[in-house]
C-alpha positions in Angstrom: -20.2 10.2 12.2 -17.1 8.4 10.8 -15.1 10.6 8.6 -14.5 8.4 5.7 -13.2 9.0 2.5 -12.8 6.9 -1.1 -10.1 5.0 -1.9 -9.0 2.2 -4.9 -6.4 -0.4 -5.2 -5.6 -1.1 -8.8 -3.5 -3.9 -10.5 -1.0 -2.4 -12.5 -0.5 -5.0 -15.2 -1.7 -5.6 -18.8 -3.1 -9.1 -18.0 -6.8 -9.3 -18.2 -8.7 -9.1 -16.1 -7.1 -6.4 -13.5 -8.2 -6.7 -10.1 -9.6 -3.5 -8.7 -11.6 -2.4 -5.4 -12.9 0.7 -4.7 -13.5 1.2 -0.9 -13.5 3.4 2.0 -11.2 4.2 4.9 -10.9 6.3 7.7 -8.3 9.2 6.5 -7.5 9.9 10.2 -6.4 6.8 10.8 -3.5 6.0 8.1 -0.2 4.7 10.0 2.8 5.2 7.6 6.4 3.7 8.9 10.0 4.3 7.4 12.8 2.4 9.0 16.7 2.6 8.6 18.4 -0.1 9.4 22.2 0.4 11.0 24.6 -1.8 10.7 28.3 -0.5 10.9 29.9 -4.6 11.0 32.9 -4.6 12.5 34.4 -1.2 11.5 35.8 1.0 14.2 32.4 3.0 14.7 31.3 4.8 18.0 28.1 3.7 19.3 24.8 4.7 16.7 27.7 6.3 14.0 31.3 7.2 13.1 33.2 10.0 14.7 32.0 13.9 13.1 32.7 17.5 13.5 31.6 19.4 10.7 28.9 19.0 8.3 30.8 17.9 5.2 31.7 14.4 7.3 28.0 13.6 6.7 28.7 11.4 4.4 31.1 9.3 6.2 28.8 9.0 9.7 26.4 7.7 7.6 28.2 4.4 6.6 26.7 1.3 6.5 22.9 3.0 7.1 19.9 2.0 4.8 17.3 3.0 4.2 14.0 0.3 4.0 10.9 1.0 1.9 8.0 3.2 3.5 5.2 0.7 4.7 1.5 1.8 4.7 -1.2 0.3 7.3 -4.8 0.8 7.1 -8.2 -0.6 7.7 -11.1 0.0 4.7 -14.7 -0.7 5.4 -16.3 -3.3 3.4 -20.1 -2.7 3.3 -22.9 -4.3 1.3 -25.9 -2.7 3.3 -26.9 0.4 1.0 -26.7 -1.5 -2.0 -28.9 -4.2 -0.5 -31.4 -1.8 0.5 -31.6 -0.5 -3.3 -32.2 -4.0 -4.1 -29.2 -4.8 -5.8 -28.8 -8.5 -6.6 -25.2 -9.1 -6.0 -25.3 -7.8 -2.7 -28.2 -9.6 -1.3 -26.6 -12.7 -2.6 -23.1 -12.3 -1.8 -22.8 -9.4 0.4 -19.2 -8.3 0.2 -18.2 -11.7 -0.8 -16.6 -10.7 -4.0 -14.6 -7.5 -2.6 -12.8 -10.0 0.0 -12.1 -12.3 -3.1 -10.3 -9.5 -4.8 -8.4 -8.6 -1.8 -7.3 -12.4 -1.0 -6.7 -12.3 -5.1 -4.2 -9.2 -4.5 -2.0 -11.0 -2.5 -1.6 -14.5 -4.4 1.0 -15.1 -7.0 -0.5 -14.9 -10.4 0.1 -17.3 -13.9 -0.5 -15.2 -17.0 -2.3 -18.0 -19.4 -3.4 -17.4 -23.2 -4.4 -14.3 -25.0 -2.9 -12.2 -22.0 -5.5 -13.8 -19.1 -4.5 -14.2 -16.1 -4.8 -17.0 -13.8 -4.4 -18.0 -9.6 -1.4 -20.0 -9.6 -3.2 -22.3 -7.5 -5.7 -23.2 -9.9 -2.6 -24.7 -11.6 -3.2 -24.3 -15.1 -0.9 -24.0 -17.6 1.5 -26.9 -15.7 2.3 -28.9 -12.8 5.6 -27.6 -12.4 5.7 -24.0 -10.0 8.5 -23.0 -12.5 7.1 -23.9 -15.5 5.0 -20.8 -15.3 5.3 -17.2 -14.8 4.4 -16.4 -11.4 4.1 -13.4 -10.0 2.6 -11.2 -7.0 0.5 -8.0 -8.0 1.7 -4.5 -8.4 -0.9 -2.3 -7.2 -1.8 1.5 -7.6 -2.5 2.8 -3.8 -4.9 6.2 -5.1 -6.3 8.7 -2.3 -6.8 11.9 -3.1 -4.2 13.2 -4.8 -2.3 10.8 -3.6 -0.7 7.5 -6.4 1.4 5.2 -4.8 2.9 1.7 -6.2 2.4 -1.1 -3.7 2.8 -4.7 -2.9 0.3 -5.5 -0.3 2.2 -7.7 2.6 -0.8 -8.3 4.8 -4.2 -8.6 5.2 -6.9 -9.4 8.0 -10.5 -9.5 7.3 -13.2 -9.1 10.5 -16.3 -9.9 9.5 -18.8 -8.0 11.3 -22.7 -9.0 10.1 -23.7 -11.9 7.9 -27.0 -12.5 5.7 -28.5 -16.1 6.8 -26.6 -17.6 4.8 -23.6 -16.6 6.6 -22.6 -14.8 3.4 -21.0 -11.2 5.3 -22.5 -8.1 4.4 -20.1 -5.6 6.6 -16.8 -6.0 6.5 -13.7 -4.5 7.9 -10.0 -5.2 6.7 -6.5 -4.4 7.6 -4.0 -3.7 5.0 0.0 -3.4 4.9 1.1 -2.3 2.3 4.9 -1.9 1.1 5.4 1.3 -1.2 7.7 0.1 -4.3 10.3 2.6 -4.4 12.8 3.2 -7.3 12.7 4.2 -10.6 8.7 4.1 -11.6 6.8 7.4 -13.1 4.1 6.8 -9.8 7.2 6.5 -6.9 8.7 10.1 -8.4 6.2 12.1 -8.6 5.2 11.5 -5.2 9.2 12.5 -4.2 8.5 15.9 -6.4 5.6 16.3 -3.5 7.8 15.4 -0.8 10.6 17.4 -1.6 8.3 20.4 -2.6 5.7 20.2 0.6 9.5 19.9 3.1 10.1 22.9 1.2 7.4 24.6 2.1 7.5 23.7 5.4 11.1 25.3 5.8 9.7 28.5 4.1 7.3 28.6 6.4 9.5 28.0 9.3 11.8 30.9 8.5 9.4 33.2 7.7 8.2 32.6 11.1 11.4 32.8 12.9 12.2 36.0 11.0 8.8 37.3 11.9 9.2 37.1 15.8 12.5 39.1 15.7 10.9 42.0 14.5 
């Protein structure tokens, strides 16, 4: 059997209403990519760096090196059939209709209208004029486990896989990238206290080993 475990992206916002989808997703299976990007212009660098001997020029080799946000890519099953066996209505008439919607809904810019609601741009209330509202894309809470990340979701790619009769999909599967929002947000530096805590204990564990095989 597929190992699968729960998972929810959550719009972080005080607009109502906040788009959430619980789902699940194949643990095993999480692709997570960090890139630097090098780029020394025209200064008198070697090839891949500046010239080093000792440690403390570090900081000078790395010149000109950045570093771009961590980028998350999964798939999440999308499945109506247990609640349609129990009968539930919602399901039987719109399969996973509406967790599709919410996805699409993720990834399009956003008006906040009257009393705090929020609104599809593209439904165009609140003016004709793109600038004459306050359009924005959603800042989302990526939770698994223990895990709380702060996302924008770049991508998605739905493949439907069964439909009712009506052609209304029932089982789902969808692939997400997501960019982690890195900087100066409560969710971002916790997960850094992780990091830096689980490398930690890595490096114990690594000289404790070491140590352990020369005596």
């Amino acid at each position: 059997m597929l190992n699968v475990t729960k998972g929810v992206l959550l719009e972080y916002s005080l607009m109502l209403p906040p788009l959430v989808l619980v789902f699940e997703f194949n643990p095993e299976e999480i692709s997570r990519t960090r890139r630097i990007t090098i780029n020394t212009g025209s200064t008198p660098a070697t090839r891949g760096g500046y010239d080093f001997t000792l440690p403390t020029e570090t900081a000078r080799v790395a010149q000109g090196i950045s570093v771009e946000p961590e980028q998350f890519d999964i798939k999440i099953l999308l499945d109506a059939t247990d609640r349609m066996d129990r009968g539930n209505k919602v399901a039987l008439s719109f399969g996973v209709e509406p967790e599709i919607a919410t996805l699409r809904s993720m990834v399009e810019p956003k008006a906040q209208g009257p009393l705090g609601l929020q609104s599809l741009s593209g439904l165009g209330f609140g003016g004709n004029r793109a600038f004459e509202r306050d359009e924005h894309a959603s800042v989302l809470l990526f939770v698994w486990g223990s895990h709380i990340l702060p996302v924008f979701i770049t991508t998605v790619q739905i493949d439907e896989k069964a439909h009712l009769p009506s052609l209304v999909p029932y089982r789902a599967e969808a692939t997400l990238s997501m960019q982690v929002i890195e900087g100066n947000n409560p969710f971002y530096e916790v997960e850094m206290v992780r990091q830096v805590a689980s490398a930690a204990l890595n490096t114990g564990q690594t000289v404790a080993t070491s140590l352990g095989s020369l005596f």
